[in-house]
N, CA and C of each residue as an Amber inpcrd file, in Angstrom:
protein
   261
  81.2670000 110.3040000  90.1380000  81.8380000 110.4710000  88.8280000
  83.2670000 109.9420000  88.8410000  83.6760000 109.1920000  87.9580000
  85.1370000 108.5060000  87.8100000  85.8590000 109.5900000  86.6850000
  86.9070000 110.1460000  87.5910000  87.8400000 111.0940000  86.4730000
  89.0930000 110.7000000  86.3030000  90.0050000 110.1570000  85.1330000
  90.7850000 109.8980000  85.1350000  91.8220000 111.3240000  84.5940000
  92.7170000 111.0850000  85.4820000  94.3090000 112.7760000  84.9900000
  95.5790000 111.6690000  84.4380000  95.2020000 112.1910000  83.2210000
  97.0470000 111.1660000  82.9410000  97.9160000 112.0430000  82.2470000
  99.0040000 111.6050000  82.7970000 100.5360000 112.1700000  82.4200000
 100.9240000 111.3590000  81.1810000 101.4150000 111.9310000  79.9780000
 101.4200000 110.7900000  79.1060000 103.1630000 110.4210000  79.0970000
 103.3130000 109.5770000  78.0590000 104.5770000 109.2640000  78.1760000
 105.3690000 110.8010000  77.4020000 106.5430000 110.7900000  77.7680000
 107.2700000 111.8160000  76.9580000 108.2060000 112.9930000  77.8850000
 107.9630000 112.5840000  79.2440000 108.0490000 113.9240000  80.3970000
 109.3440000 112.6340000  80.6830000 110.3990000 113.6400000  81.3230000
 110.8610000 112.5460000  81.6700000 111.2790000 112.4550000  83.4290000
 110.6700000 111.2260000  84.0420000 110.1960000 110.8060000  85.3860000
 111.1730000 111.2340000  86.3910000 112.6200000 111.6280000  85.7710000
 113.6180000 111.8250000  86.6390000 113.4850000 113.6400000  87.0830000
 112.7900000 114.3130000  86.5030000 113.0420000 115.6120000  86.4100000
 111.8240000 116.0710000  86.5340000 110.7650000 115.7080000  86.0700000
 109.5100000 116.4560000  85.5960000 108.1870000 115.3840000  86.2080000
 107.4070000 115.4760000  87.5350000 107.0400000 114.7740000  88.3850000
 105.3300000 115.6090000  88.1450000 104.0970000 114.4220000  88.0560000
 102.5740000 115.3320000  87.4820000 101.9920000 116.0330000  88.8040000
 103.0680000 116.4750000  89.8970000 102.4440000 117.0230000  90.8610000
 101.5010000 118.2770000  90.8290000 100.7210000 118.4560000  89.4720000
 100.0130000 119.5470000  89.4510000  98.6680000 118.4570000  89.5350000
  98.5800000 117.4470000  88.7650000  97.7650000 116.2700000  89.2280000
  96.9180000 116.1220000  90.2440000  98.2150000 115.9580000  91.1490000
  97.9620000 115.7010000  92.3550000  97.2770000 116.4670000  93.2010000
  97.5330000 118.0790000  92.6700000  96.6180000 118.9100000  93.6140000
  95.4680000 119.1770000  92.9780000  95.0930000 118.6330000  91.6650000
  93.8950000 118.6060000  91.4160000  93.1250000 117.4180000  92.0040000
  93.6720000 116.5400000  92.3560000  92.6660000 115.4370000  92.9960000
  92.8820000 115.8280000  94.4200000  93.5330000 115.9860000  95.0420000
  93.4610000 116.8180000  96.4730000  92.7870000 117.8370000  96.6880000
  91.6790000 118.7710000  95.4130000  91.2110000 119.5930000  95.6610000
  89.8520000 119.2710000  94.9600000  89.6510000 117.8640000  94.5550000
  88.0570000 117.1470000  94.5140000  87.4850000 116.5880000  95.6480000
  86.1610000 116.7680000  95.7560000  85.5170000 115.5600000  97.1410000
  85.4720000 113.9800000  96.3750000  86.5290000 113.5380000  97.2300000
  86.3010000 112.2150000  97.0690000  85.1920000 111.4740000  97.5680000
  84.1300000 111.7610000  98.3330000  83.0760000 111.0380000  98.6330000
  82.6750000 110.7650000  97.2940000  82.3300000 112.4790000  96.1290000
  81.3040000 112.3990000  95.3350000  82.5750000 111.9240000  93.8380000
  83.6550000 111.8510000  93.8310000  84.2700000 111.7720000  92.6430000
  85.6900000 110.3460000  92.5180000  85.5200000 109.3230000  91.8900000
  86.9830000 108.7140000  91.8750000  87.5730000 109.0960000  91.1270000
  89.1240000 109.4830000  91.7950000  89.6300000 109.9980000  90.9980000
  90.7500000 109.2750000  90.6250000  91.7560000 109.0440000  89.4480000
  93.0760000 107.5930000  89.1740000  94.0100000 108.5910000  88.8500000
  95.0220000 108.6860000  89.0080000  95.8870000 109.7400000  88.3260000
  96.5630000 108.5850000  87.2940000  97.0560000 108.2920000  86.2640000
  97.7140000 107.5180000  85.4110000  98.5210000 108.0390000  84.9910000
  99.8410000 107.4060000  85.6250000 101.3280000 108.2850000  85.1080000
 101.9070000 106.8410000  83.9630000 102.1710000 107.6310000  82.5320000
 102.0520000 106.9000000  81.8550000 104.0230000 107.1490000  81.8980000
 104.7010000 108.3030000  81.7330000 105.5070000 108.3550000  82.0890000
 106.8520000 107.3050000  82.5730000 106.6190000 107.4590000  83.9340000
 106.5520000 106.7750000  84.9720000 106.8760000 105.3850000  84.6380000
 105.3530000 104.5520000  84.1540000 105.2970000 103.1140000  84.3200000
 106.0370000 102.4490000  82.4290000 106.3260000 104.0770000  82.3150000
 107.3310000 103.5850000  80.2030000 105.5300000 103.0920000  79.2450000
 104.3420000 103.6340000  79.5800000 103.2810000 103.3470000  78.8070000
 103.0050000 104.6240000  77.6900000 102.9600000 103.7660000  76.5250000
 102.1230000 104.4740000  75.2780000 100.7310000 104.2630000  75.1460000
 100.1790000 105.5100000  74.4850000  98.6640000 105.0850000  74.2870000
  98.8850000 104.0170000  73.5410000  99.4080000 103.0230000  72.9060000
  98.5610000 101.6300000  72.7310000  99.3210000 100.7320000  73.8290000
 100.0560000 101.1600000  74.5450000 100.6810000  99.5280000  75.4240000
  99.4000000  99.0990000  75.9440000  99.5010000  97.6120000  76.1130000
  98.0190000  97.1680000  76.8070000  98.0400000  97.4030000  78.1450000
  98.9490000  97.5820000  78.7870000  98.3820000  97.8120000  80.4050000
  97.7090000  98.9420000  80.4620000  97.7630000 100.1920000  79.7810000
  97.0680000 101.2810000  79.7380000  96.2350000 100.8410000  79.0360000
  95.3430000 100.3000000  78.0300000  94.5870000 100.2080000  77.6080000
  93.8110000  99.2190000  78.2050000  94.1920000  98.1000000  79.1580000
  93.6040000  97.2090000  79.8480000  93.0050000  98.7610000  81.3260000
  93.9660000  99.2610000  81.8590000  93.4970000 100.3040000  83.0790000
  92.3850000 101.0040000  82.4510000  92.4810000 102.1500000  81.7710000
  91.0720000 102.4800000  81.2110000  90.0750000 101.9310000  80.4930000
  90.5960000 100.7340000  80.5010000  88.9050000  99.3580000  79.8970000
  88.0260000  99.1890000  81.2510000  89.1840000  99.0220000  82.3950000
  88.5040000  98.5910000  83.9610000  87.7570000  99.5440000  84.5200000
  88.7480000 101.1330000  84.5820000  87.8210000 102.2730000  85.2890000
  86.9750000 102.9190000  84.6870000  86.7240000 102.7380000  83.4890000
  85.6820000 103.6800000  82.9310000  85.3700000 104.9710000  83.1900000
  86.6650000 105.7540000  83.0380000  86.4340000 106.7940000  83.4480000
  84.8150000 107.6970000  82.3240000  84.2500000 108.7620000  83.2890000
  83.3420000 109.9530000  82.7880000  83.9460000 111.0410000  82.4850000
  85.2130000 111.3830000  82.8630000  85.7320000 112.1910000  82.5860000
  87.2980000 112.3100000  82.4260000  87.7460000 113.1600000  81.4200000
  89.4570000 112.6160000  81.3610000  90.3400000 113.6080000  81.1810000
  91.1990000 113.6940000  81.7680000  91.8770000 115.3700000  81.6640000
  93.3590000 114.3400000  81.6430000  93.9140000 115.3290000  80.1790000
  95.9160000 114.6100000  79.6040000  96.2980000 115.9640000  79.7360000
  97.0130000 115.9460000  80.5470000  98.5420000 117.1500000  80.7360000
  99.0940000 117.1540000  79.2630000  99.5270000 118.1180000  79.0550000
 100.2560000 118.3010000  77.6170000 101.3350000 119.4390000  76.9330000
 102.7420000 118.7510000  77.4060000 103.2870000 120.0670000  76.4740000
 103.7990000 120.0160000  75.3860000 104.5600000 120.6920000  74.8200000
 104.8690000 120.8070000  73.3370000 105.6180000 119.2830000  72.8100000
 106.5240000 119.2480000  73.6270000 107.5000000 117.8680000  73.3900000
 106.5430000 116.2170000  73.3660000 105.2850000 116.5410000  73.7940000
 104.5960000 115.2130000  73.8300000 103.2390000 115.4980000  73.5580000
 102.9890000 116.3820000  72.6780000 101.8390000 116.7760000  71.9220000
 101.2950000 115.6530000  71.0440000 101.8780000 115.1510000  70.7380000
 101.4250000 113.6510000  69.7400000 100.9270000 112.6710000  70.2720000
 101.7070000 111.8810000  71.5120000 101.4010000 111.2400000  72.5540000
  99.8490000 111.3350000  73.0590000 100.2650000 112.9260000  73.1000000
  99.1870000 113.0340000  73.8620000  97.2260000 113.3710000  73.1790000
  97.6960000 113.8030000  71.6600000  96.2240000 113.5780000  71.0420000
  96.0770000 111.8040000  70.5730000  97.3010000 110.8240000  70.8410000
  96.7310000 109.3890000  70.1960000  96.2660000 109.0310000  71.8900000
  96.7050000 109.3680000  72.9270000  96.2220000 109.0450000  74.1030000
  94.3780000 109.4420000  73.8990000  94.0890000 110.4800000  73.7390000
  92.6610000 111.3570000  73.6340000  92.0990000 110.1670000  72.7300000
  92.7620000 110.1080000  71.5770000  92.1140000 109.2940000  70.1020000
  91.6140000 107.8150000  71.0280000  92.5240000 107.5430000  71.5110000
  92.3200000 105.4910000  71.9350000  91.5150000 105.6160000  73.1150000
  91.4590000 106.7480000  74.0070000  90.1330000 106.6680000  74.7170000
  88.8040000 107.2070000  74.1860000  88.7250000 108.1900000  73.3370000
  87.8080000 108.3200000  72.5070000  87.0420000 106.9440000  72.0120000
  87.7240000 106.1440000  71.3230000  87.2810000 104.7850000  70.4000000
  87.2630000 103.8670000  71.8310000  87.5220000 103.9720000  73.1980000
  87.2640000 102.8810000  73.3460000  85.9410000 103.4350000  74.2560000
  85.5300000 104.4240000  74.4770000  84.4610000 104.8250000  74.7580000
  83.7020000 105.4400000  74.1020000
């Protein structure tokens, strides 16, 4: 199963790091699961920049879990919306 965890943009990279992420894919079997963490953050991506929208065209993720707090609540349902429509 391909699961993608993304951090959306809005956190900011100097202070606020998706290491809760991280121990969720450290606590999947990777034999049976790929897992991508996508720090949108990080690389300055919005749900429409195309490099994020080119990355989840390639992995196809089955499953998709967006971190979300109050300050990037918007971000983060057009992130849900543009993988929704492109799957």
């Amino acid at each position: 199963m391909k699961i993608a965890l993304i951090w959306p943009l809005g956190f900011d990279a100097n202070y606020v790091l998706p290491i809760a992420l991280g121990y969720l894919k450290s606590n999947l079997d990777n034999n049976q699961h790929d897992v991508k963490i996508i720090d949108c953050a990080l690389n300055n991506w919005s749900s429409e920049s195309k490099e994020f929208q080119r990355l989840i065209s390639e992995f196809q993720p089955d499953v998709v879990g967006v971190s979300c707090w109050s300050i990037n609540y918007r971000e983060t349902v057009e992130i849900a919306n543009s993988i929704k429509a492109e799957n």
